[in-house]
C-alpha distance (Angstrom), angle and dihedral (degrees) to the residues before:
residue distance angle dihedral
X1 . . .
X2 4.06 . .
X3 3.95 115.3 .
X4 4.19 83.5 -114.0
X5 3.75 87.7 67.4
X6 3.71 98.7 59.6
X7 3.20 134.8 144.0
X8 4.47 90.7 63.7
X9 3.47 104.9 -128.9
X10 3.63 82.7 -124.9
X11 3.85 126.5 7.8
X12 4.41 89.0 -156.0
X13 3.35 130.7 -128.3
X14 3.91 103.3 -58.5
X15 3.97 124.2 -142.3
X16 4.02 100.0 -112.4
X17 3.52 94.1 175.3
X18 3.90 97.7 112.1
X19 3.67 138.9 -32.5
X20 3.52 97.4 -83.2
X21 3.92 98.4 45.4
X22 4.32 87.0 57.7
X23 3.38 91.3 47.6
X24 4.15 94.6 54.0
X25 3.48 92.6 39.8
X26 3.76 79.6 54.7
X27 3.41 92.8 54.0
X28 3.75 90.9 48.8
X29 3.62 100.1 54.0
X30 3.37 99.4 66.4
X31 3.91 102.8 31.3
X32 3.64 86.7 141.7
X33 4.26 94.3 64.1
X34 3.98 85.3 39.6
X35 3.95 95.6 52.2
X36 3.58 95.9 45.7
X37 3.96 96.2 45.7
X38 4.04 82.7 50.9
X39 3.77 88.1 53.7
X40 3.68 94.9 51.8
X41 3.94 94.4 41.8
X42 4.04 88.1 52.5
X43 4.06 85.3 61.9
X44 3.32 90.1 44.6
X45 3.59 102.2 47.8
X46 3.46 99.4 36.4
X47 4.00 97.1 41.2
X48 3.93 79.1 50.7
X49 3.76 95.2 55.0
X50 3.88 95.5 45.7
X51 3.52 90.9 63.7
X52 4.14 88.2 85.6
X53 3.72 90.4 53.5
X54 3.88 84.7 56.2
X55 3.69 97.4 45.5
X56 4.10 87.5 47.3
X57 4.23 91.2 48.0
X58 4.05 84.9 49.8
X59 3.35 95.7 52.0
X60 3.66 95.6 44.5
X61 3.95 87.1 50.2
X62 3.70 86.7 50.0
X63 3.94 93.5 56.3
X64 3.77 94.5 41.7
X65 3.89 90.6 45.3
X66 4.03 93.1 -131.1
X67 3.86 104.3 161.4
X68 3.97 89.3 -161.5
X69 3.29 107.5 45.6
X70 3.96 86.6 51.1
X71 4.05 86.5 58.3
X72 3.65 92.2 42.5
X73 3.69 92.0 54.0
X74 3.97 95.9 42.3
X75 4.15 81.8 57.4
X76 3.77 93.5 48.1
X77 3.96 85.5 49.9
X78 3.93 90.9 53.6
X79 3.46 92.5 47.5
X80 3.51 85.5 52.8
X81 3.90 94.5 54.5
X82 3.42 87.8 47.7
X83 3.68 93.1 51.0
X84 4.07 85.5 49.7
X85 3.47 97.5 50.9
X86 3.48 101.0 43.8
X87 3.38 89.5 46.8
X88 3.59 102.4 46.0
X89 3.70 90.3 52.2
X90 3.91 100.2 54.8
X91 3.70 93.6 33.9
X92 4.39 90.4 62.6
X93 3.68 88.4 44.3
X94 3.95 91.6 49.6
X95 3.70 87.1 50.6
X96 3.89 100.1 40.4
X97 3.85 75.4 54.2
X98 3.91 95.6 52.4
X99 3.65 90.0 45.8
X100 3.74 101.6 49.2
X101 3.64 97.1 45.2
X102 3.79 99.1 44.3
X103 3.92 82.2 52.5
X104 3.64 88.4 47.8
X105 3.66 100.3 54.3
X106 3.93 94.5 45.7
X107 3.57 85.0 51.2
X108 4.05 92.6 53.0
X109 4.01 93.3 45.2
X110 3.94 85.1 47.9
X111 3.64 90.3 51.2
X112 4.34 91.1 38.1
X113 4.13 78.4 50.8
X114 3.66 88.0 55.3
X115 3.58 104.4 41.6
X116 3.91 92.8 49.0
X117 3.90 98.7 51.7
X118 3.40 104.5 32.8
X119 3.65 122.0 177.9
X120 3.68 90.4 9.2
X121 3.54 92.5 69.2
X122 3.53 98.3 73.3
X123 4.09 95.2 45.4
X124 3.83 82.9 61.8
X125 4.08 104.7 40.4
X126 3.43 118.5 28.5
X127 3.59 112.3 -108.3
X128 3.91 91.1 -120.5
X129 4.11 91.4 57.6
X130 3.65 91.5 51.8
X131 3.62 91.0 51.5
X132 3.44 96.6 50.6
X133 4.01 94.6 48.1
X134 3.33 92.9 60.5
X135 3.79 97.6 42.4
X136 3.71 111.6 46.1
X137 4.02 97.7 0.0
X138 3.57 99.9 71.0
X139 4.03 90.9 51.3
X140 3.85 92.2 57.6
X141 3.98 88.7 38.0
X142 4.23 82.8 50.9
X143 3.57 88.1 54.0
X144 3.46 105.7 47.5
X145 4.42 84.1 52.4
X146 3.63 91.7 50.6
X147 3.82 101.5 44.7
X148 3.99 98.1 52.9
X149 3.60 87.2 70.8
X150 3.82 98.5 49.8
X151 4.29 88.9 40.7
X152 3.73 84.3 50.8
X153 3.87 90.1 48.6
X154 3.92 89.0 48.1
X155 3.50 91.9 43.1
X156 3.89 92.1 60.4
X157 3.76 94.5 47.6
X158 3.81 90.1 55.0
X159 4.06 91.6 55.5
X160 3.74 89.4 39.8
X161 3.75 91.9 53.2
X162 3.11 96.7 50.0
X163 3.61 104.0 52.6
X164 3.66 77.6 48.1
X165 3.31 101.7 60.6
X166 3.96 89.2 40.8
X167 4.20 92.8 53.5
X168 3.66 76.4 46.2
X169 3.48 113.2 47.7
X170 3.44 110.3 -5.0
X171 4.40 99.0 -169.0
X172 3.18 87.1 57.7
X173 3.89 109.1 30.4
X174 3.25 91.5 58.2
X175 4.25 101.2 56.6
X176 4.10 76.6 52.8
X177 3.58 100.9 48.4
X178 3.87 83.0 52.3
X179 3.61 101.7 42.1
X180 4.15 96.2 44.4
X181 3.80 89.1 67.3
X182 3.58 92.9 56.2
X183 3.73 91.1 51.6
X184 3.13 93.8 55.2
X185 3.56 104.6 45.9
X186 3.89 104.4 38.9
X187 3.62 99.5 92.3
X188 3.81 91.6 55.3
X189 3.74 90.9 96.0
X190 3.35 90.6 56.0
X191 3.80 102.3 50.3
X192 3.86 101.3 79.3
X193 3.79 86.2 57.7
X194 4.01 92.8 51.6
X195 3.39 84.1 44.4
X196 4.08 99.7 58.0
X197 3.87 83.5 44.3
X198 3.41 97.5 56.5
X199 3.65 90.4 41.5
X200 3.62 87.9 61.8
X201 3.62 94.0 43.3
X202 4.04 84.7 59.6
X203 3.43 98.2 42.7
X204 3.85 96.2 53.1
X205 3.85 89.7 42.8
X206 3.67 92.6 51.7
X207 4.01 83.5 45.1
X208 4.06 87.9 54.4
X209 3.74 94.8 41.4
X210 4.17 86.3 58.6
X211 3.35 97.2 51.7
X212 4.34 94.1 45.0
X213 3.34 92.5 51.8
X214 4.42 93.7 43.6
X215 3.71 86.2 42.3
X216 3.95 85.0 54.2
X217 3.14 97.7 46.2
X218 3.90 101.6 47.5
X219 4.07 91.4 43.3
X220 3.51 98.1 120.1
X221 3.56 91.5 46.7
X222 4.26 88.0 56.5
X223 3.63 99.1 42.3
X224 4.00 85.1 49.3
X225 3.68 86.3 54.4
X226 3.71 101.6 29.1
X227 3.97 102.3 -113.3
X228 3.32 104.0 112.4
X229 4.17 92.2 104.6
X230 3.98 85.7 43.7
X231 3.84 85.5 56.5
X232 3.51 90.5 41.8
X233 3.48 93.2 58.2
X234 4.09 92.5 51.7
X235 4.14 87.6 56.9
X236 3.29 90.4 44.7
X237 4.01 98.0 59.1
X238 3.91 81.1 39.7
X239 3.48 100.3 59.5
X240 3.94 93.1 36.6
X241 4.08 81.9 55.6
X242 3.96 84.8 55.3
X243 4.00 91.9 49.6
X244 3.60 90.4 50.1
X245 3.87 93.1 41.9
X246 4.28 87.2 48.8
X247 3.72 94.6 45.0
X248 4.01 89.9 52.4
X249 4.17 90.0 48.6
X250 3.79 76.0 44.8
X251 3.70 98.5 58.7
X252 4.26 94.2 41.6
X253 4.17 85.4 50.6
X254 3.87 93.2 51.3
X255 3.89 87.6 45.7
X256 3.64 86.6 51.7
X257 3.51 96.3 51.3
X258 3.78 98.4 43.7
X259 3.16 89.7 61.1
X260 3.91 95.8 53.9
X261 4.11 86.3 53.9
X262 3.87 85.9 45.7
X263 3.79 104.9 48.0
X264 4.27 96.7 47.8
X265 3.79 89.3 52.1
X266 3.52 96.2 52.6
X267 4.00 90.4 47.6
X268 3.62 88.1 37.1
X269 4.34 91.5 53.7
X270 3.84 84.1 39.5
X271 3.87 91.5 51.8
X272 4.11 87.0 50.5
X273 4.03 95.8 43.6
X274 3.74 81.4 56.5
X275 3.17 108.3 43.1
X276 3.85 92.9 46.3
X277 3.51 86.0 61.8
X278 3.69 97.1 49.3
X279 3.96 85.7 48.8
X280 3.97 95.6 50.8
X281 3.92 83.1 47.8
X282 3.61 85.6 54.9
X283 4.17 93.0 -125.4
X284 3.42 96.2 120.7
X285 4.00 133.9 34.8
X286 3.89 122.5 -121.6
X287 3.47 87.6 -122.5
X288 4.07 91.2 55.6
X289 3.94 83.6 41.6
X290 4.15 91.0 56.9
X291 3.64 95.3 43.3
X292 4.07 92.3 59.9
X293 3.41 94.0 42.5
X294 3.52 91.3 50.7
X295 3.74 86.4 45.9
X296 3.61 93.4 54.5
X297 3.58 95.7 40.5
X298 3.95 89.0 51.8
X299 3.95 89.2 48.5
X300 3.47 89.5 76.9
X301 4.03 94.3 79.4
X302 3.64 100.6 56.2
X303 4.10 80.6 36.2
X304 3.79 88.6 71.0
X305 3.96 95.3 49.5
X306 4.10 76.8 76.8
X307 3.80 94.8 60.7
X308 4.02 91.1 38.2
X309 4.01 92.4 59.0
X310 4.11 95.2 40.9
X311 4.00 85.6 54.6
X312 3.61 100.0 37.8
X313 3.96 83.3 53.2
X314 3.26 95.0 40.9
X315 4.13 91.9 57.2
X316 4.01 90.3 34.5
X317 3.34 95.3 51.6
X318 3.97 100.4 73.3
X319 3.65 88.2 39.0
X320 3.72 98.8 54.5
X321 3.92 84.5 42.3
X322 4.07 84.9 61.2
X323 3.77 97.9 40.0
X324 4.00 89.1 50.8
X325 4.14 88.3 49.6
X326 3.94 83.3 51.8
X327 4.16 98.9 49.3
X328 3.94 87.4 36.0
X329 3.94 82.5 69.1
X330 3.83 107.4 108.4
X331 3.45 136.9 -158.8
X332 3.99 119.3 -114.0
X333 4.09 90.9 -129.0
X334 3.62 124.4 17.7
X335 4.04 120.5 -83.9
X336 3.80 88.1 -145.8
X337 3.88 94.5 71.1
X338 4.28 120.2 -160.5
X339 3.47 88.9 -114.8
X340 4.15 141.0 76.4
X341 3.93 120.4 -94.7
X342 4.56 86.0 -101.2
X343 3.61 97.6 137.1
X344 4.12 100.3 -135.6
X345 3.40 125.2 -143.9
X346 3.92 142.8 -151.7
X347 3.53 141.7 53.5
X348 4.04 122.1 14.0
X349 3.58 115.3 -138.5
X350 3.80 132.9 -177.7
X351 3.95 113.3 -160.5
X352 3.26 95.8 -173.9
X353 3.45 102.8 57.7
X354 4.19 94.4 14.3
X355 3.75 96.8 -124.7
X356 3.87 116.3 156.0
X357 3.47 126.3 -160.1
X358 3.49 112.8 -175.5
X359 3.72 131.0 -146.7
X360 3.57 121.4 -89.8
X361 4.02 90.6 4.5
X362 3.75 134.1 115.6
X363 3.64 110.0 -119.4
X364 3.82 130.2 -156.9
X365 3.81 120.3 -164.7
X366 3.57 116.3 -173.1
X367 4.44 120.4 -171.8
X368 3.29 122.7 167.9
X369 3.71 91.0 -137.0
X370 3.53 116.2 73.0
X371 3.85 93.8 -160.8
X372 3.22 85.5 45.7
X373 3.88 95.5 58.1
X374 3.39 90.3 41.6
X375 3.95 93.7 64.1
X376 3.88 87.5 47.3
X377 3.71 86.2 50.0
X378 3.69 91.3 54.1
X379 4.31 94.2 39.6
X380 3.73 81.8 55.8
X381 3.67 95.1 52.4
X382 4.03 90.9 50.2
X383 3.81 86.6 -107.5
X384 3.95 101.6 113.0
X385 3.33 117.4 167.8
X386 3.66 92.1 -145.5
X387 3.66 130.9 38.6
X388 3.47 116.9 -105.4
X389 3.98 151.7 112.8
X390 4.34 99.3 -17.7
X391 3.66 123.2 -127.7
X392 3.87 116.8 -105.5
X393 3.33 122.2 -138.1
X394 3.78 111.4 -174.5
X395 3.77 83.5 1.8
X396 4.21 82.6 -68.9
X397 3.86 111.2 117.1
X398 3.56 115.0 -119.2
X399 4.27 84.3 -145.9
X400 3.70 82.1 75.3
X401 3.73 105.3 52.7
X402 3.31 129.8 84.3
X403 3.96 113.0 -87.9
X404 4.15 89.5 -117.9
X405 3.74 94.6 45.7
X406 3.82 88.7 47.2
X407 3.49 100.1 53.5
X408 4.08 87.5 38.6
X409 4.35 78.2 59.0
X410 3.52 95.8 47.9
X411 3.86 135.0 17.2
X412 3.49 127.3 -169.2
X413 3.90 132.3 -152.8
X414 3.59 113.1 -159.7
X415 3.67 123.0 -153.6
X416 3.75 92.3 -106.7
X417 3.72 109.9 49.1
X418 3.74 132.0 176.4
X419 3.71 130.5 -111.5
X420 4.16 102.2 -148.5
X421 4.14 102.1 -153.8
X422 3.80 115.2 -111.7
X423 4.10 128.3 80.5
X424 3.53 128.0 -41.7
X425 3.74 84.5 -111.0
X426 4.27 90.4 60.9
X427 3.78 86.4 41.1
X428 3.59 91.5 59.5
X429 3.83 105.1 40.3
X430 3.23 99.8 94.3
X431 4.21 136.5 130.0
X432 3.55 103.6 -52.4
X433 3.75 140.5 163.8
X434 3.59 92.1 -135.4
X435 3.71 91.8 -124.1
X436 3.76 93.3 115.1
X437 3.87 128.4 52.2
X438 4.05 115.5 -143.9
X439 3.89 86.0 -117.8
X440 3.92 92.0 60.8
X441 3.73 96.9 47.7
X442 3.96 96.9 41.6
X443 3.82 81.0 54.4
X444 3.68 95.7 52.6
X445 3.63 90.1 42.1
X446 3.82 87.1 55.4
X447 4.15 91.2 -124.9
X448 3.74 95.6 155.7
X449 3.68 100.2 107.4
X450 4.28 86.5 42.9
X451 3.73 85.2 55.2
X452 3.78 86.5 55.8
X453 3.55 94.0 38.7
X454 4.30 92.2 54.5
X455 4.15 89.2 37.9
X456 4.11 89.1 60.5
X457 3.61 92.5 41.5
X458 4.11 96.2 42.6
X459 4.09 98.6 55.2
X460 3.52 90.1 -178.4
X461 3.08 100.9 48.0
X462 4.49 114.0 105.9
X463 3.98 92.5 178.8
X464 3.74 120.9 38.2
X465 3.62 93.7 -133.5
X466 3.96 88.6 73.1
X467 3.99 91.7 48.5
X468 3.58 105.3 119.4
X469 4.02 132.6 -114.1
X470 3.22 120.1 -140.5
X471 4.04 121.5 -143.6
X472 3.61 111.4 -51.3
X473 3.93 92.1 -14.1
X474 4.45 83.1 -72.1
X475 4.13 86.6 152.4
X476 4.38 87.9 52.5
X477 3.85 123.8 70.3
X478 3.88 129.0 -108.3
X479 4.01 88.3 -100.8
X480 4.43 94.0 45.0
X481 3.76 94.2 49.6
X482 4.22 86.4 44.9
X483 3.63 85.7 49.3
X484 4.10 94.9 47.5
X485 4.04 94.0 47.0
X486 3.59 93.3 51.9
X487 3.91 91.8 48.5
X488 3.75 89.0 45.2
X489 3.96 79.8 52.9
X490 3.76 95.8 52.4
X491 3.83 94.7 49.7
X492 4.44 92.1 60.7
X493 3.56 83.1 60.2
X494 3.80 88.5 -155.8
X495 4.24 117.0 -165.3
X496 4.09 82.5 -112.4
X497 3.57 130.7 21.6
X498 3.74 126.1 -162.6
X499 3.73 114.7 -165.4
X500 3.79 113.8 -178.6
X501 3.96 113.4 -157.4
X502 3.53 90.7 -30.2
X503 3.99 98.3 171.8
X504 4.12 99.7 38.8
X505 3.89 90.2 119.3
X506 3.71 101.1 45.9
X507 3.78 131.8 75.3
X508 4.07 127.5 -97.9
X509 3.78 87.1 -108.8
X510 3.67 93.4 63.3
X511 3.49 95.6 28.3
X512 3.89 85.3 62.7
X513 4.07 89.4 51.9
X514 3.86 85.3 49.2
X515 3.83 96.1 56.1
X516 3.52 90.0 48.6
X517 3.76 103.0 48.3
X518 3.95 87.3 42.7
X519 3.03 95.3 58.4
X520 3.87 95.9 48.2
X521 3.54 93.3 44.6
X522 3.95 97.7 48.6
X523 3.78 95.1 35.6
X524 3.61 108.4 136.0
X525 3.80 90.5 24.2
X526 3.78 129.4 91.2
X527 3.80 115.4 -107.2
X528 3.43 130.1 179.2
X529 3.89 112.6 -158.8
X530 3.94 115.0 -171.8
X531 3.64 101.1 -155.6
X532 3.86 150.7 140.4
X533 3.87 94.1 -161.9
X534 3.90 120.1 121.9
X535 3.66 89.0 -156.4
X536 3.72 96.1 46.9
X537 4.70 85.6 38.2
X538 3.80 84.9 49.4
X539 3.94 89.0 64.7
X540 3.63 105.6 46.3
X541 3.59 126.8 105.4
X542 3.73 96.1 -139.7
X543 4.09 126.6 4.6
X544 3.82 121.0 -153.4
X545 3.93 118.1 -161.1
X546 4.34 104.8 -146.3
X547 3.98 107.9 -166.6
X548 3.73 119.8 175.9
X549 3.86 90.9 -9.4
X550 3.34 103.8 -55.4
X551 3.79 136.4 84.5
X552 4.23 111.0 -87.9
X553 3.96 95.3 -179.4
X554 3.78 150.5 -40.4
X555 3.69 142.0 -137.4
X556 4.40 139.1 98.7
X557 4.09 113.5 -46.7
X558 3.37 100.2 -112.4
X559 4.10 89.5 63.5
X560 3.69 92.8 40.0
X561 3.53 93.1 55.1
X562 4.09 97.8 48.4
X563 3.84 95.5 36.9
X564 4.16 105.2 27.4
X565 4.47 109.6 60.1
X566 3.67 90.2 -177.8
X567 3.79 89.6 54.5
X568 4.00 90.4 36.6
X569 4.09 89.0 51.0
X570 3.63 93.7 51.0
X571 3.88 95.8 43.4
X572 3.64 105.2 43.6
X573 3.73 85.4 34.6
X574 3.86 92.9 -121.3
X575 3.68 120.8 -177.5
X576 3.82 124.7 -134.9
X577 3.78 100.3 -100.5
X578 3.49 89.6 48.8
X579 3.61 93.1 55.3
X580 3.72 93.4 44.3
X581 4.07 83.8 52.2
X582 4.04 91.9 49.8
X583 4.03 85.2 49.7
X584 4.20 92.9 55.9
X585 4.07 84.3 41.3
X586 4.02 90.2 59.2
X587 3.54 86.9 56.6
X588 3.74 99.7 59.5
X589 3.61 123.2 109.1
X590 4.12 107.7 -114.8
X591 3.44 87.1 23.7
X592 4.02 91.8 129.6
X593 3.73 97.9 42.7
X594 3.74 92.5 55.1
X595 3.98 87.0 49.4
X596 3.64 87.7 44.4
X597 4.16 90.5 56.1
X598 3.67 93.8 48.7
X599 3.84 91.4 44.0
X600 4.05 82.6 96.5
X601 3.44 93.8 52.7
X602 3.90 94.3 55.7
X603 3.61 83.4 52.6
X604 3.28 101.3 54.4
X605 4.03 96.8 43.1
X606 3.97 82.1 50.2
X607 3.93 92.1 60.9
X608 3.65 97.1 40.5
């Protein structure tokens, strides 16, 4: 895979069963990248390490005056530099490669993840972990991927050297082969401890990055209130807990790497005191005594390959151990459905709860429990959070389509939706049928002061299609961005469209304009409107009353409300004594002649 050819046309199916597992699937997925960066870092390394051998021939050719040997050696060492630039050069853009296209496909099954749960993601992982997965997570999981083959390179040029150096010279070869282990291996005590501490260090970042981006995203909430300083004060002791958490991974890294300066100068003054020795005992030339110093001096840059891949595992670790919780996430039904991508049509129909929606109609659904008609929202969408008995639509299960053709069927608005940054013009090109023009549904939606609104904050902008949103619609009110989603909504058209509360943040006057272009706009489509407005209840063809997840009755508001308390209570928000007071009312005598003489009244309020 070359960086040119990203996106993958399909990431696979990663192993999420821990940390570890994701990061050797990793590893296997692109064995190709990883062999050929170990290729290139063998000529690297190894044309690297023979440059001692050449320094210790030219010496030797030096001392014995031999004119050719001299010129042979300077040709071996510019074959060598060759060798070392050549394969310097391909080996960082093999592992640039490795790096950006592990993080690439972790970002594209984190993004597949997303796409295929939905809404449910965020009720399992909080919003702030998934951010920072597939943010800084996927660069330390890169790393990790891309250093095994350059350790592994390194690793080889050690064992090669040294057998070198012990064909060579084997007095000396042999106090290196010895030593070069120990090296290597002294700081593995001291690993698990880096390890914890960088744990920490991750955890309390991830911790911090949470509470920024809440904090952000509830700051017109605080400065309405006047908390912003006190939440100020709470990231403030968080990120000061990070600092202290990074300087003690800090400490445990510098010990670590003090002690691989330390340990090759000792073996590298023992080596010397040695071979001196050997020299003055006239065992060994100088010549053979400056090529395995050189050697072990040189030894020290594949040496440091060793510390690279126990800290990029150490930081990778945690972050693969996140990104596997995050793919692990399933899906209550499967997103492959039984079926063929036909998008059915007709009737929607809960059997679990018994709600009906029938075709063509507007539907009102009114719970009590806004959780509560949430999940019903989200059954009705094909997005349960549970498994359990599907929702039919056109008596064909949505379980058993496929996840695209479902959500084609049937699109849900929840009562939160999201603003993506852009213009209005991105914001609305979306999936459509085609049936309805932007300029219908932002009229239905009642969008002409938001219009204004983006005009005066987008100078530049002639039309107000090209005015400009800013992130998550922050610059709009509660009510504008509302009124945006829901025309954003009416444009895709969809077969069946499940709006839940989509008027809470705007007043009864616009409300009322709502209802009525809604209802123009979807008429001969099915809509399901979770809602507790009488303006929006007034409107609806049919209105369904869900208590305790399961249907209670059906019929038009205006009989629901006279003949149904539990549907009157939930409506006209009436409390408990003043239901128990409109109980002892019914029972007084007259009662229906009084009604009967204000009956005009009603009427006349109703027209006005």
């Amino acid at each position: 895979m070359r960086i040119q050819d990203l996106p993958y046309p399909d990431p696979g199916v990663p192993d999420a069963r821990s940390g570890p597992h994701l990061l050797w699937w990793l590893w296997r997925n692109q064995l190709g990248g990883q062999l050929k960066a170990l290729a290139w870092g063998l000529l690297h390394f190894v044309a690297v390490s023979a440059l001692p051998f050449c320094v210790g021939l030219a010496v030797q050719a030096v001392v014995e005056r031999s004119g050719s040997r001299l010129a042979l050696t300077g040709g071996l060492m510019a074959l060598c530099g060759t060798a070392i630039a050549v394969g310097d050069t391909f080996l960082h853009r093999s592992a640039v490669t490795n790096w950006i296209t592990a993080a690439a496909r972790v970002q594209q099954l984190l993004a597949r993840k997303a796409a295929r749960l939905g809404s449910a993601l965020t009720r399992r992982v909080a919003a702030g972990e998934v951010v920072a997965v597939s943010t800084g997570d996927v660069e330390k999981i890169g790393w990790f991927v891309e250093a095994v083959s350059r350790f592994t390179a390194a690793a080889l040029t050690v064992v090669v050297v040294c057998v070198g150096l012990v064909v060579y010279e084997p007095a000396l070869g042999v106090v290196v082969a010895v030593g070069l282990p120990v090296v290597g291996l002294a700081v593995l005590p001291l690993l698990p401890r880096a390890t914890r501490r960088a744990d920490v260090q991750r955890e309390k970042a991830g911790r911090a990055t949470e509470l920024a981006s809440d904090t952000v995203a509830g700051l017109r909430v605080l400065r309405g209130i006047g908390g912003e300083e006190l939440f100020l004060d709470r990231y403030r002791r968080a990120s000061q807990e990070v600092r202290h958490a990074a300087v003690r991974s800090a400490r445990m890294w510098a010990l670590i790497s003090g002690i691989q300066v330390l340990l090759p100068g000792l073996l590298m003054v023992a080596v010397v005191w040695h071979g001196t020795h050997l020299a003055r005992q006239g065992r060994i030339t100088v010549g053979e005594l400056v090529t395995v110093y050189s050697a072990v001096m040189v030894l020290n840059y594949p040496l440091r390959h060793f510390e690279e891949i126990a800290m990029a595992y150490s930081f990778s670790r945690p972050s693969a151990r996140r990104a596997a919780r995050v793919l692990a996430l399933r899906r209550s039904t499967d997103a492959g459905g039984v079926r063929g991508a036909e998008v059915p049509a007709g009737d929607l129909y809960d059997p679990a709860t018994g709600l009906l929606a029938p075709s063509g109609l507007l539907t009102a659904v009114v719970c009590g429990d806004p959780d509560a008609a949430g999940r019903l929202a989200e059954r009705l969408g094909g997005h349960p959070a549970e498994a359990g008995t599907p929702v039919l639509l056109g008596g064909v299960p949505l379980d058993d389509l496929p996840l695209d053709s479902a959500r084609t069927a049937v699109l849900v608005q929840d009562k939160d939706p999201v603003l993506l940054s852009g213009t209005l013009r991105e914001l609305l090109d979306v999936p459509a049928s085609g049936a309805v023009r932007a300029e219908d549904a932002l009229a239905a939606a009642r969008c002409a002061d938001v219009l204004d609104a983006l005009v005066q904050g987008s100078l530049d902008a002639a039309d107000p299609l090209d005015s400009r949103i800013t992130e998550r619609g922050r610059s709009l009110s509660g009510g504008q961005r509302q009124r945006l989603a829901l025309a954003r909504s009416l444009i895709t058209d969809p077969e069946v469209l499940v709006l839940d509360e989509p008027t809470s943040a705007v007043d009864s006057h616009t409300e009322a304009w709502i209802a009525q272009g809604l209802r123009r706009l979807r008429s001969g489509r099915t809509t399901v409107v979770f809602t507790t407005s009488p303006l929006l209840l007034d409107h609806a063809d049919r209105v369904v009353l869900v208590h305790d997840d399961e249907v209670v009755t059906v019929g038009v508001h205006r009989e629901l409300v006279d003949a149904e308390p539990r549907y009157r209570a939930v409506v006209t928000r009436e409390t408990d004594d003043e239901r128990a007071a409109a109980e002892r009312n019914a029972d007084l005598p007259g009662r229906g002649a009084l009604l009967g003489a204000f009956g005009p009244l009603d009427e006349i309020e109703e027209s006005a």
